[in-house]
MARDO-703509 format. One line per 8 residues: number of its first residue (from 1); for each residue x, y, z of C-alpha. Coordinates in pm, 1 decimal. Layout:
N
NUM	X Y Z; ...
***
This chain:
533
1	12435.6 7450.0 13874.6; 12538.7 7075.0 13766.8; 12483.9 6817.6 13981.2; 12770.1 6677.4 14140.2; 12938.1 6385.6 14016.0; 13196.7 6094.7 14013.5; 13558.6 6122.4 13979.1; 13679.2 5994.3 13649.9
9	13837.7 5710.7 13822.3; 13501.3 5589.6 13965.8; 13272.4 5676.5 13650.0; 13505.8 5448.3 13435.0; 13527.1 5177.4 13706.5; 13121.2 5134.6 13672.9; 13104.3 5167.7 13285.2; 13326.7 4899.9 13252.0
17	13109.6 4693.1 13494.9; 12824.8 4832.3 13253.0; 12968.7 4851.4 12937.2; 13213.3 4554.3 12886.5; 13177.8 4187.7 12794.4; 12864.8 4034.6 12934.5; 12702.1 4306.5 13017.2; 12653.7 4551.4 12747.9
25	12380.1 4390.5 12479.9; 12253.9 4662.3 12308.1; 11940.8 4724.6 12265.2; 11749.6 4399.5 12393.8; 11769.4 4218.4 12097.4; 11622.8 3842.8 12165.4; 11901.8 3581.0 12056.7; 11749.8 3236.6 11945.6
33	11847.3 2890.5 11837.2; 11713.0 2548.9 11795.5; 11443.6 2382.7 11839.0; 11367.2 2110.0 12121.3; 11343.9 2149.2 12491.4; 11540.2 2144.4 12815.5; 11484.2 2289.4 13168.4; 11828.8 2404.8 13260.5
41	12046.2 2723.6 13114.1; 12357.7 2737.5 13079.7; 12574.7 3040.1 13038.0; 12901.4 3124.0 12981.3; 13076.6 3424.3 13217.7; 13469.7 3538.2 13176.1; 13550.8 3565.6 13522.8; 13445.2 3465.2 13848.5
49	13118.9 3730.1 14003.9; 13359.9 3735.9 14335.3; 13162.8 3940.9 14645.6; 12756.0 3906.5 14547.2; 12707.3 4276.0 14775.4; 12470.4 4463.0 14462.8; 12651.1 4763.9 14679.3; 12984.6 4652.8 14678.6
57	12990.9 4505.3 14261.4; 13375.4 4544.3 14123.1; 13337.4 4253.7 13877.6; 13231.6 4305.9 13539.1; 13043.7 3946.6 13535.4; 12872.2 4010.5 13906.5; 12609.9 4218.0 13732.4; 12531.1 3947.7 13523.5
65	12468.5 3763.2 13803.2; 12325.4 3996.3 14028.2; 12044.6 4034.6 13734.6; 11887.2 3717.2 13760.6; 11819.6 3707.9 14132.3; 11726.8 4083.8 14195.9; 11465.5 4366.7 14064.0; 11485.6 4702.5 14016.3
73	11223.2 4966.8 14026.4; 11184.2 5003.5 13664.4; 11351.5 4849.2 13345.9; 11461.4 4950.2 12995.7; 11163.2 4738.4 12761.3; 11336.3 4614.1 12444.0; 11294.9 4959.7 12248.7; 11480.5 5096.0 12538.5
81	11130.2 5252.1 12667.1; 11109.9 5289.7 13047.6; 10878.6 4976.9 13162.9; 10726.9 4861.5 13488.0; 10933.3 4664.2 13734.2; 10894.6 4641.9 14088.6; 10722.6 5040.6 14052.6; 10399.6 5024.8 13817.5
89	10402.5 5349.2 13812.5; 10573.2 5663.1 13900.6; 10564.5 6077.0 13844.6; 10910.7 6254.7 13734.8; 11019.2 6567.4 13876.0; 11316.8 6792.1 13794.0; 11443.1 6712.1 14152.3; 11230.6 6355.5 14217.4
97	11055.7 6076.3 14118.7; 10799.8 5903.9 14317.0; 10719.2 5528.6 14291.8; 10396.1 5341.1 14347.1; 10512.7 4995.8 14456.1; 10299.8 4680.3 14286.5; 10137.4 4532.0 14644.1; 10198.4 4181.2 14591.4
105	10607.6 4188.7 14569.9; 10794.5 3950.8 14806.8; 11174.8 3858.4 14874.9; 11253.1 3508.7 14749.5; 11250.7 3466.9 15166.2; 10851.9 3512.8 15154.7; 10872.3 3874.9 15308.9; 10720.4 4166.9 15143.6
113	10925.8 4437.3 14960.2; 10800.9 4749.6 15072.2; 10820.8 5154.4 15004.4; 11096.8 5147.9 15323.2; 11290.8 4875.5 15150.7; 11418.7 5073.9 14829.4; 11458.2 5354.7 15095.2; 11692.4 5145.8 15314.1
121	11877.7 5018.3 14979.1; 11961.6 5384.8 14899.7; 12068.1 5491.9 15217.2; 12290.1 5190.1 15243.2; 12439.9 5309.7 14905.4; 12476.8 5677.2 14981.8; 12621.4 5618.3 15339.1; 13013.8 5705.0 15358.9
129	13071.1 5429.4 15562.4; 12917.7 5205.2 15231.7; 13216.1 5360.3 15028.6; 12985.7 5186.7 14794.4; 13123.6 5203.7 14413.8; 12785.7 5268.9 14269.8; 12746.7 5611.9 14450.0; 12759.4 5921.8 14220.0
137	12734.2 5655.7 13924.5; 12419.4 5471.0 13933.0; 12313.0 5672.1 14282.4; 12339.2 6021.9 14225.2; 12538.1 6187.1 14491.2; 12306.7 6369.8 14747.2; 12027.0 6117.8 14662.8; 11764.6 6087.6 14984.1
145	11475.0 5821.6 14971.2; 11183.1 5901.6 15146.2; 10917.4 5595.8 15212.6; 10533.3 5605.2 15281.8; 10450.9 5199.0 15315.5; 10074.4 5283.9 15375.3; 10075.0 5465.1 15051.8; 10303.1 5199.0 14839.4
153	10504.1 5507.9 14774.0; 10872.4 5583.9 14780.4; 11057.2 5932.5 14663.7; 11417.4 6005.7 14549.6; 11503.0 6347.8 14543.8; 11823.0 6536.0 14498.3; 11926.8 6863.1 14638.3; 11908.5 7015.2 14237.0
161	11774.0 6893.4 13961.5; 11874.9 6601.6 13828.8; 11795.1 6471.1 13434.7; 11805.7 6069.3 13497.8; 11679.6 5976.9 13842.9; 11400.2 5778.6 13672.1; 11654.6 5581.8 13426.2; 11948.3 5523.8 13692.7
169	11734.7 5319.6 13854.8; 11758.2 5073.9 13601.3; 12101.2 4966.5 13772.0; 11959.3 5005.8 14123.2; 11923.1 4638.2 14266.1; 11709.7 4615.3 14525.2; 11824.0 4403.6 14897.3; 11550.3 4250.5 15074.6
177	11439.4 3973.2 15363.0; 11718.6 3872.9 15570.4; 12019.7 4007.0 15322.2; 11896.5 4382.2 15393.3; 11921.4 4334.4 15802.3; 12272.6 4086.4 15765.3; 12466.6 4190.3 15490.8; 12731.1 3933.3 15586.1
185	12471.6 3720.6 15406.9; 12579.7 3833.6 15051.9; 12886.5 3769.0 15081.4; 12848.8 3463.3 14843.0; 12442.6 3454.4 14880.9; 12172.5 3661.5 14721.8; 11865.6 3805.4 14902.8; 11680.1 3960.6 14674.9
193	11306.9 4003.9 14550.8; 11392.0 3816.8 14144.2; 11258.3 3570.7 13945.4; 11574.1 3342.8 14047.2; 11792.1 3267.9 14330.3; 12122.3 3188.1 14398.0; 12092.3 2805.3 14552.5; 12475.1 2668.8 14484.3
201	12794.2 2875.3 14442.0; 13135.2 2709.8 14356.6; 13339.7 2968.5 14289.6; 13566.2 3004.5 13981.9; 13351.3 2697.4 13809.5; 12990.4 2765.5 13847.0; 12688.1 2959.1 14039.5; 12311.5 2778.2 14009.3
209	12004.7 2991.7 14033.1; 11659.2 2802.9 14082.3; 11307.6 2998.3 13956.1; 11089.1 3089.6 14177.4; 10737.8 3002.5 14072.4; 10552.5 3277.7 14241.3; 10748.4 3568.6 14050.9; 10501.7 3807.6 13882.9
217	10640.3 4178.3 13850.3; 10923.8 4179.8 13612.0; 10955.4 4417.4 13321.6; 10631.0 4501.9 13239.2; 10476.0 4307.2 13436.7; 10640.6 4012.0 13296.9; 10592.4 3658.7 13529.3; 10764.1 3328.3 13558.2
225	10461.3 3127.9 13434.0; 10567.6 3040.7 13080.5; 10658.7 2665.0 13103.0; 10958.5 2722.9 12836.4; 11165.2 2944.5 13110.6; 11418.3 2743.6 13272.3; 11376.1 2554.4 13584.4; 11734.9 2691.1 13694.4
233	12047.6 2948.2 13533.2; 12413.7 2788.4 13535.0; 12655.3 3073.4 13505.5; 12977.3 2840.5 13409.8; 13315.8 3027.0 13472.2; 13497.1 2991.5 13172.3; 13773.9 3247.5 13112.4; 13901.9 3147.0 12770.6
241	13699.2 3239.7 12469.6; 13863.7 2956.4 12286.3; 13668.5 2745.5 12500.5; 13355.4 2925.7 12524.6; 13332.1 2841.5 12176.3; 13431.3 2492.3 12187.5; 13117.0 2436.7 12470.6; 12897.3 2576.6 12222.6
249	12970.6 2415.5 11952.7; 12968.8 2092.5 12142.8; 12644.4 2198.2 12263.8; 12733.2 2216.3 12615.6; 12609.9 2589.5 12651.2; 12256.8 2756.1 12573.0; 12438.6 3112.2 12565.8; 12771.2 3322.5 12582.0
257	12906.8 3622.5 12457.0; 13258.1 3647.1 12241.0; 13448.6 3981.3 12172.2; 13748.1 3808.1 12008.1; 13818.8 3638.0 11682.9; 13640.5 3298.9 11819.7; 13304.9 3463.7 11731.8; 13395.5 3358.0 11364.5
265	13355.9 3035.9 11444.8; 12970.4 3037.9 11606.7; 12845.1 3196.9 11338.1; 12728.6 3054.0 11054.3; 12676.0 2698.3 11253.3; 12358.2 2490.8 11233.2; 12226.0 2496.0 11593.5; 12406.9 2785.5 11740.4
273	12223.8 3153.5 11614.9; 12436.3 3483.0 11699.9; 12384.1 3818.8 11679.3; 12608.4 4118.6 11678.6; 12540.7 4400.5 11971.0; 12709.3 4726.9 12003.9; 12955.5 4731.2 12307.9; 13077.5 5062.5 12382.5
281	13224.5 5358.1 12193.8; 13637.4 5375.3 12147.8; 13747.5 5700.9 12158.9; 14018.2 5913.4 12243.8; 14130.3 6233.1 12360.1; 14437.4 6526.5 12372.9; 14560.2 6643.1 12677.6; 14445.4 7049.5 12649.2
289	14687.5 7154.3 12974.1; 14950.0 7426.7 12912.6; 15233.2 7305.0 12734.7; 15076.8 7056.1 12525.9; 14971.6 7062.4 12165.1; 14647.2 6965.0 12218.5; 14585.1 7335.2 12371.0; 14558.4 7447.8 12024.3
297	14214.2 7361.3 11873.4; 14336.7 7466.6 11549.8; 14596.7 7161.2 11591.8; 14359.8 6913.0 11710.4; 14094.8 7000.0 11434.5; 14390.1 6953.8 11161.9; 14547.1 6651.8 11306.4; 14186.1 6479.5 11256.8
305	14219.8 6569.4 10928.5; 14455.9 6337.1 10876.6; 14316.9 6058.2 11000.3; 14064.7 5807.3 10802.3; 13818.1 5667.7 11099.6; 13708.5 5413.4 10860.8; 14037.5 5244.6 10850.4; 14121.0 5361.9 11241.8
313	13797.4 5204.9 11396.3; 13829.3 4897.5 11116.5; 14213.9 4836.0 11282.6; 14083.2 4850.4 11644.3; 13857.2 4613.0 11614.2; 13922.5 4402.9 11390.4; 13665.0 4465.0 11123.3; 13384.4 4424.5 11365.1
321	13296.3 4790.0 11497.7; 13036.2 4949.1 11366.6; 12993.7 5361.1 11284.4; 12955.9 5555.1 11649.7; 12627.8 5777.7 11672.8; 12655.1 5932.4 12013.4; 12890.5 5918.5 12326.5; 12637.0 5752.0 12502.6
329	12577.9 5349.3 12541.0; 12255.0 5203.3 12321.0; 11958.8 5207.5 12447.4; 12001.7 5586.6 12461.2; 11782.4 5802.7 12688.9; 11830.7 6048.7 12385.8; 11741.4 5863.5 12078.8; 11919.4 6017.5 11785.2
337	12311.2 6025.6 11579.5; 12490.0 6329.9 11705.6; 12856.4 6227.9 11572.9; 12731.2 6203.3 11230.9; 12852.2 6539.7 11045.2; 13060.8 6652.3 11329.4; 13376.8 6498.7 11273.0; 13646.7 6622.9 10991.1
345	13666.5 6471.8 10672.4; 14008.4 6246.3 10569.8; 14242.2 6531.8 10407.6; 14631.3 6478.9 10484.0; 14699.6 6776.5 10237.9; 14427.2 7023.8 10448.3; 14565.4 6864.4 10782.7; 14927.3 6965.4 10638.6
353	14805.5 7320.9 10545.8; 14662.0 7393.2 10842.7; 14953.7 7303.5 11071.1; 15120.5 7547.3 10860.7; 14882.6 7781.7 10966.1; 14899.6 7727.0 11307.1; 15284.7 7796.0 11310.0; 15429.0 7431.5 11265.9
361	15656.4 7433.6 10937.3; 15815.5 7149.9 10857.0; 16179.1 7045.6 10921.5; 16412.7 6949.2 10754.5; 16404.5 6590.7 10895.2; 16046.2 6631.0 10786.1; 15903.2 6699.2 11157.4; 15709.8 6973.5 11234.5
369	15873.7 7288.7 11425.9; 15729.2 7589.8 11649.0; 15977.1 7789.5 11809.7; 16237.6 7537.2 11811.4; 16022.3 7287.2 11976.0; 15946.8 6970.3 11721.0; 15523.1 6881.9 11777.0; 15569.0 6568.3 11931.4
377	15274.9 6319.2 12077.2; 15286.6 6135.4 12373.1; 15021.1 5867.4 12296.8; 14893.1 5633.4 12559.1; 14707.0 5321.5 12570.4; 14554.8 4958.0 12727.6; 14738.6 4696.8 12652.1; 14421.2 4495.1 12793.1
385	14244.6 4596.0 12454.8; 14438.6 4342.5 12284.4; 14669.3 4305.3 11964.3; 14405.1 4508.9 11732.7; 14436.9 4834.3 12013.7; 14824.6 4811.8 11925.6; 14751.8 4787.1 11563.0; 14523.7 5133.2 11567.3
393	14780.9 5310.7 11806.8; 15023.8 5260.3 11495.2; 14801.4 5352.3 11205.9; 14721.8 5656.2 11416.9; 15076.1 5749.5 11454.3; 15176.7 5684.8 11089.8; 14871.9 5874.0 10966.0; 14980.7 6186.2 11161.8
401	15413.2 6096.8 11104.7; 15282.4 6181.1 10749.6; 15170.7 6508.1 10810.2; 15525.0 6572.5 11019.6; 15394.5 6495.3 11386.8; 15660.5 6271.5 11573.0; 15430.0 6033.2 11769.9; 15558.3 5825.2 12035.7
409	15351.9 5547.9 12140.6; 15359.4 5372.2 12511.5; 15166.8 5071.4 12615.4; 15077.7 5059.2 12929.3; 14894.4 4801.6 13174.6; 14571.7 4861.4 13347.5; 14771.9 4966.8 13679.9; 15016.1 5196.4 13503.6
417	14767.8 5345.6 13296.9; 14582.0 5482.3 13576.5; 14895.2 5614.3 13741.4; 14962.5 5813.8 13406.9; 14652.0 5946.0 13298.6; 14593.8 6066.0 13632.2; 14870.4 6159.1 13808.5; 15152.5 6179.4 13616.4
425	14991.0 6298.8 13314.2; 15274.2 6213.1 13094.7; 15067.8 6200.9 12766.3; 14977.2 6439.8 12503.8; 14705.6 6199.8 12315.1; 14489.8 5895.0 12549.1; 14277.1 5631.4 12409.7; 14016.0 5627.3 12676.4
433	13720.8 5438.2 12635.1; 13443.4 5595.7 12868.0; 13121.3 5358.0 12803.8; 12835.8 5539.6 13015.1; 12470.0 5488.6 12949.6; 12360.3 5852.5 13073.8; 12522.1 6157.1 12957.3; 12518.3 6307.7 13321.5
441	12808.3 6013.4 13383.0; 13058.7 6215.9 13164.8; 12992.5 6521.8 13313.7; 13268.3 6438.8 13558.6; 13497.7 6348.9 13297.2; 13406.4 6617.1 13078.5; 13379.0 6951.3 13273.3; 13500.0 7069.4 13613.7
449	13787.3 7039.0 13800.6; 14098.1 6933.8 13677.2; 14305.4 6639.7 13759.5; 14415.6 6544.4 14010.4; 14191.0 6771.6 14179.5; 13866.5 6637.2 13996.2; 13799.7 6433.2 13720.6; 13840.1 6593.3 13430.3
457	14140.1 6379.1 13276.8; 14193.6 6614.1 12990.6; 14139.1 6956.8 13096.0; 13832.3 7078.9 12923.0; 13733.4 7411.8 12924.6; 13444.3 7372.0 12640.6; 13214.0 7689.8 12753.3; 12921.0 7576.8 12541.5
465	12858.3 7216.6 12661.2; 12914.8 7290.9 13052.3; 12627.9 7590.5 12971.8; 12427.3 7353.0 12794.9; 12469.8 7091.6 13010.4; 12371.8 7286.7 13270.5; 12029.7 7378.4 13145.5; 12031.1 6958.6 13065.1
473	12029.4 6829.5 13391.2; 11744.7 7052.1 13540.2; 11474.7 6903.5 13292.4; 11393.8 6549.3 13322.9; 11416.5 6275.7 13091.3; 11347.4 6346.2 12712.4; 11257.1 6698.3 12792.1; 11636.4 6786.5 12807.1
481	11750.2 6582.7 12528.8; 11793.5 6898.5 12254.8; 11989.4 7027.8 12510.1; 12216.8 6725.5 12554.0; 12287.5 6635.6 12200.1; 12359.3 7018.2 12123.9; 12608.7 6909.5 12385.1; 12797.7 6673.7 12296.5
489	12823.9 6881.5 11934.4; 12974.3 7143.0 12142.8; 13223.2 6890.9 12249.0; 13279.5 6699.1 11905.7; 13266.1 7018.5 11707.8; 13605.0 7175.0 11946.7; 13771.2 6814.5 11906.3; 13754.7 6773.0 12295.2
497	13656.3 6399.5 12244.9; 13709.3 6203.1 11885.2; 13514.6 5896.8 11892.0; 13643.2 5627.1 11656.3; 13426.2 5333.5 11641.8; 13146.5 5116.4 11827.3; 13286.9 4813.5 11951.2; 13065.7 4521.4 11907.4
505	13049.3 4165.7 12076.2; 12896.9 3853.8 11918.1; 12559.4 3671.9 12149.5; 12583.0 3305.6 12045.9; 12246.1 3091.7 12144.6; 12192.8 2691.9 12129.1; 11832.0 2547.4 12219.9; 11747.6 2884.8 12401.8
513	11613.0 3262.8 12373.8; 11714.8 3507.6 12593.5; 11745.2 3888.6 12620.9; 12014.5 4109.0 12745.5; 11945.9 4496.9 12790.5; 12138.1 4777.3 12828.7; 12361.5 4563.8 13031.4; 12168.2 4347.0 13211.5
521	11936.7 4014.3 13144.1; 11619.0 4006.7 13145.0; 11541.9 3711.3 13290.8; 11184.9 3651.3 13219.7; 11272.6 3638.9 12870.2; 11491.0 3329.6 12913.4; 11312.6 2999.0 12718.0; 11403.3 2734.0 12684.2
529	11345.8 2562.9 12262.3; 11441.5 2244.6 12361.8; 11727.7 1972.1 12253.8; 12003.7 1846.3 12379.1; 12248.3 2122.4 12533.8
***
């Protein structure tokens, strides 16, 4: 039995909070530059962090935020290795983990974080009067918390097994003090147990977080002792990547992230160091219902035949992607490329052939035919991806116009999209971007019920990867990982998802280090090198 899990709707509402702009960094990699010192950093953000609730997050920037004032039981070290955070230890379970709290933990109110704090967090969460986004995402549905304060310890079980307790806790942010018994509080405050704390919010310009000198439990037991960490974080609202850039380069920035062309001009600059981090898989899928092309595996396996993903994933994004090795987010749980070998290679002529095979002869307006009905796709995409997303929906529809599809492309806005892939469902081909860091948080997407009854966009019926990963998500951790990338070659090997191309985003750095991982920062690592900013 597989656990349950989120609608699609809600497991691509938190991988964009987790997999988009700020947030996704790869794999920890520590971004650097100059070479003098300074005691304040600054940081750029796209969008305003809005309500500061670590139940309530809808922003993509408000986990950036939330990161620097809260802790979570454990943390992802920089080789994506489970570390110590406010748990030095715990034992893993098919159906539970149990944490030993560190004793000397406090809220940055000077009360103690206990066992029955994390439990209270999670049954916030997994209340239905929460309606709390980050249930069946980051808190698998069903999860209970059971606290023992005398014995430091605190267990999350779920009614079946479940393969990632341990890791989803790395996106589990932990209330305490006077937020946990008001949460009123965070509406623009934070209460939390971190090596910062939010002291001055102006919203839509800038939010200040001072250290706290006592902190001593972050990742791996990581403190706030170093006299290079900042004295205070300024997250600067700056929605235009135009000017991110021109800050940095004016040296009125320590740090920001750019996904557009303005990373070209960061890089290469004396005083600013960058670094380029995978953001995300782009991928896309064909509608398998009755009635629609994509039904036919022999179709979909020949229309990837006539596709070259080198040139696709160079179009969307702009020459800056790099090749996909798993449908997973970096730092994987399961180490390991599982695309590589799995996807067809780039033959029109084979594609054409076997189309033939499948019944579609050509017409003689050159289009493809079936029983009078011409093989037509309905492709959909974001028009929030930008001008290089428009560019790949068109090589993708002259690369398979060539081989006598007729391909129909439609644009669509964030709120439209939505209303199509899900309810409507007038598409035959969708470009839809999943970005999870488990694999249990495509299980929804992947498997199951059908839209609109569940959240299986698509309508997959792949046998092999619901029985495989079944037998996944009752062994924990690593111990299920043969299983899960056996998976997802069940999936790539029937064409049910064709990933394209990593996405990648640019870290820029001036008189600072810092790390960001697996979406979040780390901010012990923050230092300050010194310099004017």
């Amino acid at each position: 039995m597989k656990p349950p899990m989120p609608s699609m709707k809600r497991a691509k509402a938190l991988s964009a909070c987790l997999a988009v702009s700020l947030l996704a960094a790869g794999c920890g990699s520590v971004v650097q530059a100059g070479s003098s010192g300074g005691d304040a950093f600054s940081f750029a953000i796209k969008s305003d962090p809005g309500l500061l609730d670590p139940a309530q997050v809808q922003n993509t920037t408000t986990y950036t935020a939330l990161s620097l004032a809260y802790d979570t039981l454990v943390h992802a070290g920089p080789d994506g290795r489970i570390v110590s955070g406010l748990a030095e230890k715990w034992e893993v379970k098919p159906a539970s983990v149990t944490f030993t709290l560190r004793r000397d933990v406090t809220c940055a109110d000077g009360s103690p974080v206990t066992a029955s704090t994390v439990a209270a967090n999670v049954a916030h969460i997994t209340d239905p009067a929460t309606k709390s986004p980050a249930y069946g995402v980051v808190v698998p549905e069903g999860l209970t918390a059971k606290a023992d304060d005398s014995a430091r310890t605190v267990t999350l079980s779920t009614p079946e097994p479940f393969a990632f307790t341990l890791q989803s806790t790395r996106y589990l942010f932990i209330v305490c003090g006077a937020g946990l018994k008001d949460r009123g509080l965070l509406q623009t405050g934070t209460s939390g147990s971190g090596p910062f704390r939010l002291t001055s919010a102006e919203p839509n310009q800038s939010y200040t977080f001072a250290k706290r000198d006592d902190y001593a439990w972050g990742p791996d037991g990581a403190t706030s002792a170093d006299a290079a960490m900042p004295g205070s974080v300024v997250l600067k609202v700056v929605g235009s990547e135009a000017t991110t850039a021109n800050l940095l380069l004016s040296h009125q920035l320590n740090g920001a992230q750019l996904a557009g062309p303005d990373r070209a001009r960061v890089t290469n600059i004396p005083g600013v160091t960058t670094t380029d981090q995978a953001n995300g898989t782009q991928e896309f899928f064909f509608h398998q219902g009755k009635g629609h092309p994509g039904s036919d595996p022999a179709v979909r396996k020949a229309l990837l035949q006539a596709v070259d993903f080198t040139s696709l994933g160079a179009i969307a994004t702009g020459g800056t992607g790099r090749t996909p090795t798993g449908l997973v987010m970096e730092p994987k749980p399961c180490p390991g490329d599982t695309i590589a070998g799995h996807l067809p290679a780039f033959d029109p002529y084979a594609a054409g052939s076997a189309l033939h095979a499948a019944g579609w002869r050509r017409g003689p307006d050159g289009f493809r035919v079936k029983e009078g009905k011409r093989l037509t796709l309905r492709m959909i995409y974001g028009t929030s991806s930008g001008e290089t997303m428009a560019a790949a929906a068109e090589y993708l529809a002259e690369s398979w116009k060539k081989v006598g599809v007729d391909v129909r492309l439609r644009a669509l806005s964030d709120a439209a999209y939505g209303e199509v892939e899900a309810v409507t469902q007038d598409w035959d081909v969708n470009w839809a971007p999943l970005g999870v860091t488990l694999p249990t948080q495509l299980l929804g997407a992947l498997s199951g019920p059908f839209t609109p009854d569940g959240g299986n966009f698509a309508h997959l019926t792949n046998k092999t990867y619901e029985r495989l990963t079944a037998e996944a998500s009752r062994l924990p951790g690593a111990a299920g990982c043969a299983l899960w990338e056996r998976s997802e070659h069940a999936l790539l090997d029937s064409a049910d998802i064709v990933p394209v191309v990593d996405k990648t985003v640019t870290i820029a750095a001036h008189n600072a280090t810092f790390r960001i991982t697996s979406g979040l920062f780390d901010p012990t690592s923050i230092r300050m090198t010194g310099g004017q900013k």
